[in-house]
C-alpha positions as CSV (number, residue, x, y, z in Angstrom):
1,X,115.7,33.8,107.7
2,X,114.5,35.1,110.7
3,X,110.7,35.6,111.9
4,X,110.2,39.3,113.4
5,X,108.3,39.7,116.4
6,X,107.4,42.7,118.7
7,X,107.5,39.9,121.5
8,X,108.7,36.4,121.5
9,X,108.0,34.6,125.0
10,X,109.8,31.7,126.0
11,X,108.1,28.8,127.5
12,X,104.7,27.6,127.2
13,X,103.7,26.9,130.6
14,X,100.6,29.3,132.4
15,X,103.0,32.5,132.8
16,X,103.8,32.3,129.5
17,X,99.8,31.4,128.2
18,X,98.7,34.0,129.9
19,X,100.6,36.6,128.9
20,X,100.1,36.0,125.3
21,X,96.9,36.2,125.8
22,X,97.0,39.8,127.6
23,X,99.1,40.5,124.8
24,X,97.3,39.3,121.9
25,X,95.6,42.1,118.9
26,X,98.2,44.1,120.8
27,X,101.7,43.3,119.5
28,X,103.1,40.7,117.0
29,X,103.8,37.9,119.5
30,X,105.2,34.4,119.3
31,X,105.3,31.4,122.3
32,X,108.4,29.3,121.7
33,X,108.2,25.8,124.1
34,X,110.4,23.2,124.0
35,X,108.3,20.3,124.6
36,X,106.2,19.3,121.9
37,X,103.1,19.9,124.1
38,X,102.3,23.4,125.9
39,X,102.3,23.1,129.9
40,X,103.9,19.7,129.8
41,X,106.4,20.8,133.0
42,X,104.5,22.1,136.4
43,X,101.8,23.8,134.8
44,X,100.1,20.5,134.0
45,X,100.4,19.0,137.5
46,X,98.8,21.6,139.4
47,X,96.6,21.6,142.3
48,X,94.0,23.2,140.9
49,X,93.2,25.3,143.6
50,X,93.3,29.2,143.8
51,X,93.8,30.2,147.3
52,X,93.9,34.2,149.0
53,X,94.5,33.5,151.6
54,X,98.0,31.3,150.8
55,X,101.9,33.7,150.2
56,X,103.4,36.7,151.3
57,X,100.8,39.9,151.0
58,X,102.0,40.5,147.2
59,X,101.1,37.1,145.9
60,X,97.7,37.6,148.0
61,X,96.7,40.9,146.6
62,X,97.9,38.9,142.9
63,X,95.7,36.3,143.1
64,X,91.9,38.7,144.0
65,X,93.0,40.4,140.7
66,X,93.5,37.0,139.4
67,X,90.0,36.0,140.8
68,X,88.6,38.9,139.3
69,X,90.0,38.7,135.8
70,X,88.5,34.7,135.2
71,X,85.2,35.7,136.8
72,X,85.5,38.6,134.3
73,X,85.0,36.2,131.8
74,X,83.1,33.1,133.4
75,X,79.7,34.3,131.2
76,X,81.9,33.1,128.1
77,X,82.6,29.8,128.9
78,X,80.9,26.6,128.2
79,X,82.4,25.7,131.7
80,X,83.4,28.0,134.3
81,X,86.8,27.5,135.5
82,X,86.1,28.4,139.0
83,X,84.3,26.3,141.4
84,X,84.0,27.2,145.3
85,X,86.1,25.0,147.5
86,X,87.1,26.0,150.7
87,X,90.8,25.6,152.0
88,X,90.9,24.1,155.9
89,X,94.3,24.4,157.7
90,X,94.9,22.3,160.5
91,X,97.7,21.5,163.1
92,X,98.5,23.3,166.5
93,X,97.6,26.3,168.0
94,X,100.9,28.1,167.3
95,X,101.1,26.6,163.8
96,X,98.2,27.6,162.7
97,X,98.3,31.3,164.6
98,X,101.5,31.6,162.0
99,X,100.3,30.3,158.9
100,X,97.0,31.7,158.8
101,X,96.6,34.7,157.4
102,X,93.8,37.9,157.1
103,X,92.1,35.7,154.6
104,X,91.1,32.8,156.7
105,X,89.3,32.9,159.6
106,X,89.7,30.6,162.6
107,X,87.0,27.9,163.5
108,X,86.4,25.6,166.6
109,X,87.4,21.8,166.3
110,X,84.1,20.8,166.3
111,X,83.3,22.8,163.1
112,X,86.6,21.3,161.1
113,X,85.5,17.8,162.0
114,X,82.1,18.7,160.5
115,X,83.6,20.0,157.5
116,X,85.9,16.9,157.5
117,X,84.6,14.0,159.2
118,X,87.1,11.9,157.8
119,X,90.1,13.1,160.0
120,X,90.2,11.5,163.5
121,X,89.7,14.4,166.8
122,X,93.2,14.1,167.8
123,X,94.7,14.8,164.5
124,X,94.8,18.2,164.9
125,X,94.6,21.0,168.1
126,X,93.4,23.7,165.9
127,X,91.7,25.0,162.5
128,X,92.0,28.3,159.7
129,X,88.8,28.1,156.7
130,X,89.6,30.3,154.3
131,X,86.2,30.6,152.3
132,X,87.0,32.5,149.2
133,X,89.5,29.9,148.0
134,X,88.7,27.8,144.3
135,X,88.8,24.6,142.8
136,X,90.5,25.7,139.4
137,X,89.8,24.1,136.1
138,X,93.2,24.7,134.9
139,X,93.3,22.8,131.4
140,X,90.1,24.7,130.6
141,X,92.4,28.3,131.6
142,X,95.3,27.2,129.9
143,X,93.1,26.0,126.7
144,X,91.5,29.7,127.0
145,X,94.4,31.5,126.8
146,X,95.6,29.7,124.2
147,X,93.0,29.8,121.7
148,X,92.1,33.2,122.5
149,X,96.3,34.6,121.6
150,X,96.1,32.2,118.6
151,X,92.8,34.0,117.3
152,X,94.3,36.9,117.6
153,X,97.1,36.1,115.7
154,X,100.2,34.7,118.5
155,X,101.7,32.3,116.9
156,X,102.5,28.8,119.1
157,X,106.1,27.0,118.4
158,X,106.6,23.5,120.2
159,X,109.4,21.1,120.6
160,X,111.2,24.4,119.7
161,X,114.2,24.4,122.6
162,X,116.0,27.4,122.6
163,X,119.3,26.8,121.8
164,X,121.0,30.8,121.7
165,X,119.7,33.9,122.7
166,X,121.9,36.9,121.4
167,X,121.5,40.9,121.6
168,X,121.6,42.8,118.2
169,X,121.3,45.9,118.3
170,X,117.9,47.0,119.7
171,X,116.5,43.8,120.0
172,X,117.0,39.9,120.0
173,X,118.0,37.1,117.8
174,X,116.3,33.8,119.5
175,X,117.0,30.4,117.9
176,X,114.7,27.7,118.7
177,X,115.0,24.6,117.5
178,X,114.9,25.0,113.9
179,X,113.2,28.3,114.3
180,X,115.0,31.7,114.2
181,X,113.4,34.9,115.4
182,X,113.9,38.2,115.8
183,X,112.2,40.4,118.8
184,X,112.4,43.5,120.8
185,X,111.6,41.8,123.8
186,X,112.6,38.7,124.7
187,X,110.3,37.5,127.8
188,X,111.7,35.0,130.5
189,X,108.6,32.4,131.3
190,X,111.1,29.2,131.3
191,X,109.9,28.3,134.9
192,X,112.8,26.3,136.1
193,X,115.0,26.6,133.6
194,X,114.7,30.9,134.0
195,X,118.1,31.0,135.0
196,X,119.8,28.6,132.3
197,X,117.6,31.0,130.0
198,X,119.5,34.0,131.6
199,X,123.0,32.8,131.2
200,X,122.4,31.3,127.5
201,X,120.9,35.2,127.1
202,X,124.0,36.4,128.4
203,X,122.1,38.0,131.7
204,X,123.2,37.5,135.0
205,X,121.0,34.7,136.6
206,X,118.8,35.6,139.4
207,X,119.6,32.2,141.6
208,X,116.0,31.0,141.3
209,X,115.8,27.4,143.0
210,X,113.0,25.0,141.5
211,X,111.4,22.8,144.6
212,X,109.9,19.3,144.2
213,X,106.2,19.0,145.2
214,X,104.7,15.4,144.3
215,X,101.2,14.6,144.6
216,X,99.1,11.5,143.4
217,X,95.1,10.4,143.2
218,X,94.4,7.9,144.9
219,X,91.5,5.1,145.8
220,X,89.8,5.2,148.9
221,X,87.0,3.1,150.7
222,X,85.2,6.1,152.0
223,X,85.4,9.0,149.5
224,X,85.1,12.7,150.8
225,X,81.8,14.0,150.5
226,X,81.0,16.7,148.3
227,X,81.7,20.2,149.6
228,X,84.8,19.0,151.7
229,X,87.2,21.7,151.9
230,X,90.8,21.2,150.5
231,X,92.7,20.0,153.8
232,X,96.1,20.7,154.7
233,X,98.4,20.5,157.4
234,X,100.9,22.7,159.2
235,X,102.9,19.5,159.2
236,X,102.7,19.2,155.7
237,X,100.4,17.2,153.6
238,X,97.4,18.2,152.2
239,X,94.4,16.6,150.7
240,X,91.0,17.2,148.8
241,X,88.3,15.5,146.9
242,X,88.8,14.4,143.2
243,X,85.7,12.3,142.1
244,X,85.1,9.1,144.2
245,X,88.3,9.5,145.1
246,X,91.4,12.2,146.6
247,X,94.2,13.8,145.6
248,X,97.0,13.8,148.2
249,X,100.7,14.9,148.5
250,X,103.0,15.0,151.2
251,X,103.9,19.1,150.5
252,X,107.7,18.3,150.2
253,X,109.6,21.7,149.5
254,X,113.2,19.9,148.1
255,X,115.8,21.8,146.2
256,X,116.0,19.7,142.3
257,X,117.9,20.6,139.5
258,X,115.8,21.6,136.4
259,X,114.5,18.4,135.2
260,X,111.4,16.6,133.9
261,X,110.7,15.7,137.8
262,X,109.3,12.4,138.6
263,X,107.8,10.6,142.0
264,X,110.8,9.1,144.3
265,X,110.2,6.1,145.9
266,X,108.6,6.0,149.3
267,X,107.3,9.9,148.9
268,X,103.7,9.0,147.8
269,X,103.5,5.6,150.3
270,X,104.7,7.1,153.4
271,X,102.0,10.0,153.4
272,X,99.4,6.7,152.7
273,X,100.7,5.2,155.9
274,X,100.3,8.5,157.4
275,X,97.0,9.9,156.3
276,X,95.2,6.1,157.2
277,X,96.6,6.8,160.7
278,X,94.9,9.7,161.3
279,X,92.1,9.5,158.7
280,X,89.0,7.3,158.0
281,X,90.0,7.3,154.2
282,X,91.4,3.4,153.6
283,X,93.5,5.0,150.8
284,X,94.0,1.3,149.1
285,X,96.0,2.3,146.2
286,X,97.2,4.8,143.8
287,X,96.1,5.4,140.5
288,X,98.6,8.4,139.7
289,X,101.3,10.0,140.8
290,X,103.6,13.3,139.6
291,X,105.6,15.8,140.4
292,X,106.0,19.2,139.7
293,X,108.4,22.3,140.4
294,X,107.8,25.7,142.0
295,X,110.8,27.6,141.3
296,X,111.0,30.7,143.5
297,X,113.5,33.8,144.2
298,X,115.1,33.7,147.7
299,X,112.5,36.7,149.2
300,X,109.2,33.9,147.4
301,X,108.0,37.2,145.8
302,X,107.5,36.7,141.7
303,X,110.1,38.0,139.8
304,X,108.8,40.6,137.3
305,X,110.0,42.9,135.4
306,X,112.6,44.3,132.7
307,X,116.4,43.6,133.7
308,X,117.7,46.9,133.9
309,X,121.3,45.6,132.5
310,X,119.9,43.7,129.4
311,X,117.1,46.1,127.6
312,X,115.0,44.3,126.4
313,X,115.0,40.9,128.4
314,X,111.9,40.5,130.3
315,X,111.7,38.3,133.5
316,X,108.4,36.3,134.2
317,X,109.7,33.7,136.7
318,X,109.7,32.6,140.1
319,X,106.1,32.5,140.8
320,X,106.3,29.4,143.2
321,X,103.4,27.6,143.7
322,X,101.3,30.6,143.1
323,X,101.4,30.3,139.4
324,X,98.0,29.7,138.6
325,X,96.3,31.7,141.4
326,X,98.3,34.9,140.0
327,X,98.8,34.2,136.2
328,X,96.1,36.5,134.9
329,X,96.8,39.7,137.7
330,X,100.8,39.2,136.7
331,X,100.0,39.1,132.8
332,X,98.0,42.2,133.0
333,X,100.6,44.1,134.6
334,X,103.8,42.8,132.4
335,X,101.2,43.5,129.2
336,X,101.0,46.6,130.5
337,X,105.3,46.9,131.0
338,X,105.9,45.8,128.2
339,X,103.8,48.0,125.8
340,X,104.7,51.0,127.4
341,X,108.4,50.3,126.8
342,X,110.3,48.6,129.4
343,X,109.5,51.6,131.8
344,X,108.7,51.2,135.7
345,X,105.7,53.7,135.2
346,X,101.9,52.8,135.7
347,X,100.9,51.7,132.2
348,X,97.8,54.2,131.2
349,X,94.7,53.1,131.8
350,X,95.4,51.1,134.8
351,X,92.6,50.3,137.8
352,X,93.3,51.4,141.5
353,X,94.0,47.9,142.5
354,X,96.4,47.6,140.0
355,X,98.2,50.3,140.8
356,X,98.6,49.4,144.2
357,X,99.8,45.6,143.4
358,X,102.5,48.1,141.2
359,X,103.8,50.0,144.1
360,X,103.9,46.7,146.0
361,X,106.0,44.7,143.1
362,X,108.2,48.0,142.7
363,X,110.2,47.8,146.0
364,X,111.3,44.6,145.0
365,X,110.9,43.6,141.3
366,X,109.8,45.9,138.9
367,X,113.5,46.7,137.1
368,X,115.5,43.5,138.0
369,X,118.6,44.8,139.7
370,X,117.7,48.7,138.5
C-alpha cells in the first residue's frame, strides 16, 4: 500500500534538506534518498564557504537572502553556522577586472600579500577581497534542517532509490526502494542524477551536465594564520585555512557522468607541485581527498520551478556550486510555489527582496519550458 503525501521530494542532499524544512508544519512531506546516509553525494564535500560576490547576478542576489535566512536564526544555535572569512581573488589585471564582481572590491598587491603572506610577490599581478563572504558550517545546516522537518513531522527515507515515477491522475505514484508513495507534487532535488529522474518520470530532461570539482586537506609546514582569507586564482585553484592545516583543490570544471565521483590520479599532486612553487606552504602530504559534482543548466542559472508539461513535477536542480550559498533563499521561494499551487504568481506574504529574486528567476525558470 502506498504512503500519501502532499509532497514527496527526491534526494536528500541540501536542496532537498532545505526545502523540507521550509515546508515542514505546512504540508505532509516525505525526503526519499537513495544512499543510506543523507548528503552523502556533493553536499557532503563542500567548500564551506558562502560567497556574494561569486555567479551570475541571480545566484548573487540568492545567496544575501540565503545570508539573511541562517543569521535569522544564528540566536538558536549552540553554534553559529556562519563564520566571517573573506574570499581574495588573485591573478592578472584583465582576469581579475572579469571575474570580479560589484561584491568585491579591488586591493593593491601589497595589501593581498598582507592578507596572505604565504603566496610569493610574483604569483599574482592583481587582487579582488570580497568581505561579506562566510566560512559555512555545513553539517551543522544540514543537521538543522533536518531535525527541524522531522520535528515537524517530514518523514526521512534512506537507501530508498527510486526505481519508477508514474502520473495518476492528479498526482504521483513514486516507488522507492521498497517504499511506495503517493504525492501531488513530486519535487526534483536528485542533483546529478535530475535528468535520469526526469526521464524515469516520463519528463523531458533538461540536459543538466554534473562537473567534477576535487579538493583535499592537506599538511603543511607553515599553516595559514588565522583570519587568512579563502584564496583563489583566476587560473584556477584555490585555497583556505582548515585547522593547522589547508584545504586546496585545483578548481577543475570536467563534464562526468552521474557517479559516486572519486579523486583521479595526478589531480590533487599536480596542484601540490604547483601551490609549493608559488607558496611558502611546504604542503608535505595529504590527509584527504574527494570529489564532488556541480551539476548546472547550460545558462548556470538554477533551475526552478514547476514543468509546465508534467503538473505536478517540480524541478530543484542545477544549482552548481552555489548550492549551499542559495539553499535557504531557493527553499523559501519553491515553499512558497509549491503551496500556492504550481502557479508563477508571488506566493502571499512575500518580502520585497523576494519578489525581486522572483521577477529575476521568472525570465528564465519559473515554469520549466511554460
Amino acid at each position: 500500500m502506498s504512503a500519501n503525501y502532499d509532497v514527496v521530494i527526491v534526494g536528500g542532499g541540501i536542496a532537498g534538506l532545505s526545502l523540507a524544512s521550509a515546508l515542514a508544519g505546512r504540508c505532509r512531506v516525505a525526503v526519499v534518498e537513495a544512499e543510506q546516509t543523507l548528503a552523502y553525494h556533493t553536499s557532503g564535500r563542500s567548500a564551506r564557504q558562502l560567497i556574494p560576490s561569486y555567479g551570475p547576478p541571480v545566484v548573487r542576489e540568492l545567496t544575501e537572502r540565503t545570508l539573511e535566512l541562517i543569521a535569522m536564526e544564528e540566536g538558536t544555535r549552540p553554534e553559529p553556522v556562519l563564520s566571517p572569512r573573506s574570499f581574495m581573488l588573485i591573478g592578472d589585471e584583465a582576469g581579475v577586472s572579469r571575474e570580479a564582481s560589484g561584491y568585491m572590491h579591488r586591493i593593491s598587491h601589497t595589501e593581498a600579500l598582507r592578507l596572505c603572506p604565504a603566496l610569493h610577490p610574483d604569483s599574482f599581478e592583481a587582487a579582488g577581497l570580497d568581505t561579506g563572504s562566510y566560512a559555512c558550517n555545513a553539517p551543522l545546516l544540514m543537521d538543522d534542517h533536518r531535525e527541524f522537518a522531522a520535528a515537524e513531522g517530514v518523514e526521512f527515507f534512506t537507501g530508498a532509490r527510486v526505481h519508477s515515477v508514474q502520473r495518476l491522475g492528479t498526482g504521483w505514484q513514486i516507488g522507492a526502494g521498497a517504499e511506495a508513495f503517493q504525492a501531488g507534487v513530486v519535487v526534483n532535488a536528485g542533483g546529478a542524477w535530475a535528468d535520469e529522474l526526469a526521464v524515469l518520470s516520463g519528463v523531458e530532461k533538461l540536459g543538466l551536465q554534473p562537473y567534477r570539482r576535487t579538493a583535499a586537506i592537506v599538511d603543511v609546514e607553515h599553516p595559514l594564520r588565522t583570519g587568512t582569507p579563502m584564496v583563489a586564482s583566476t587560473g584556477n585553484f584555490y585555497f583556505r585555512p582548515d585547522g593547522q592545516h589547508v584545504l586546496i583543490s585545483p578548481s577543475e570544471s570536467v563534464p562526468s557522468g552521474a557517479e559516486d565521483a572519486q579523486p583521479r590520479e595526478g589531480d590533487v599532486e599536480a596542484l601540490i607541485t604547483r601551490l609549493n612553487s608559488i607558496t611558502s606552504l611546504g604542503i608535505r602530504g595529504i590527509r584527504q581527498a574527494w570529489t564532488g559534482l556541480r551539476t548546472e543548466a547550460a545558462d548556470g542559472v538554477p533551475v526552478v520551478g514547476f514543468d509546465a508539461e508534467a503538473p505536478g513535477f517540480f524541478w530543484l536542480a542545477g544549482q552548481g556550486g552555489y548550492g549551499f550559498q542559495t539553499s535557504s533563499a531557493i527553499a523559501e521561494l519553491a515553499a512558497g510555489l509549491i503551496l500556492a499551487g504550481g502557479g508563477a504568481a508571488t506566493p502571499a506574504g512575500t518580502n520585497d527582496l523576494e519578489s525581486r529574486t522572483i521577477e529575476a528567476l521568472a525570465a528564465t525558470r519559473w515554469s520549466i519550458r511554460r
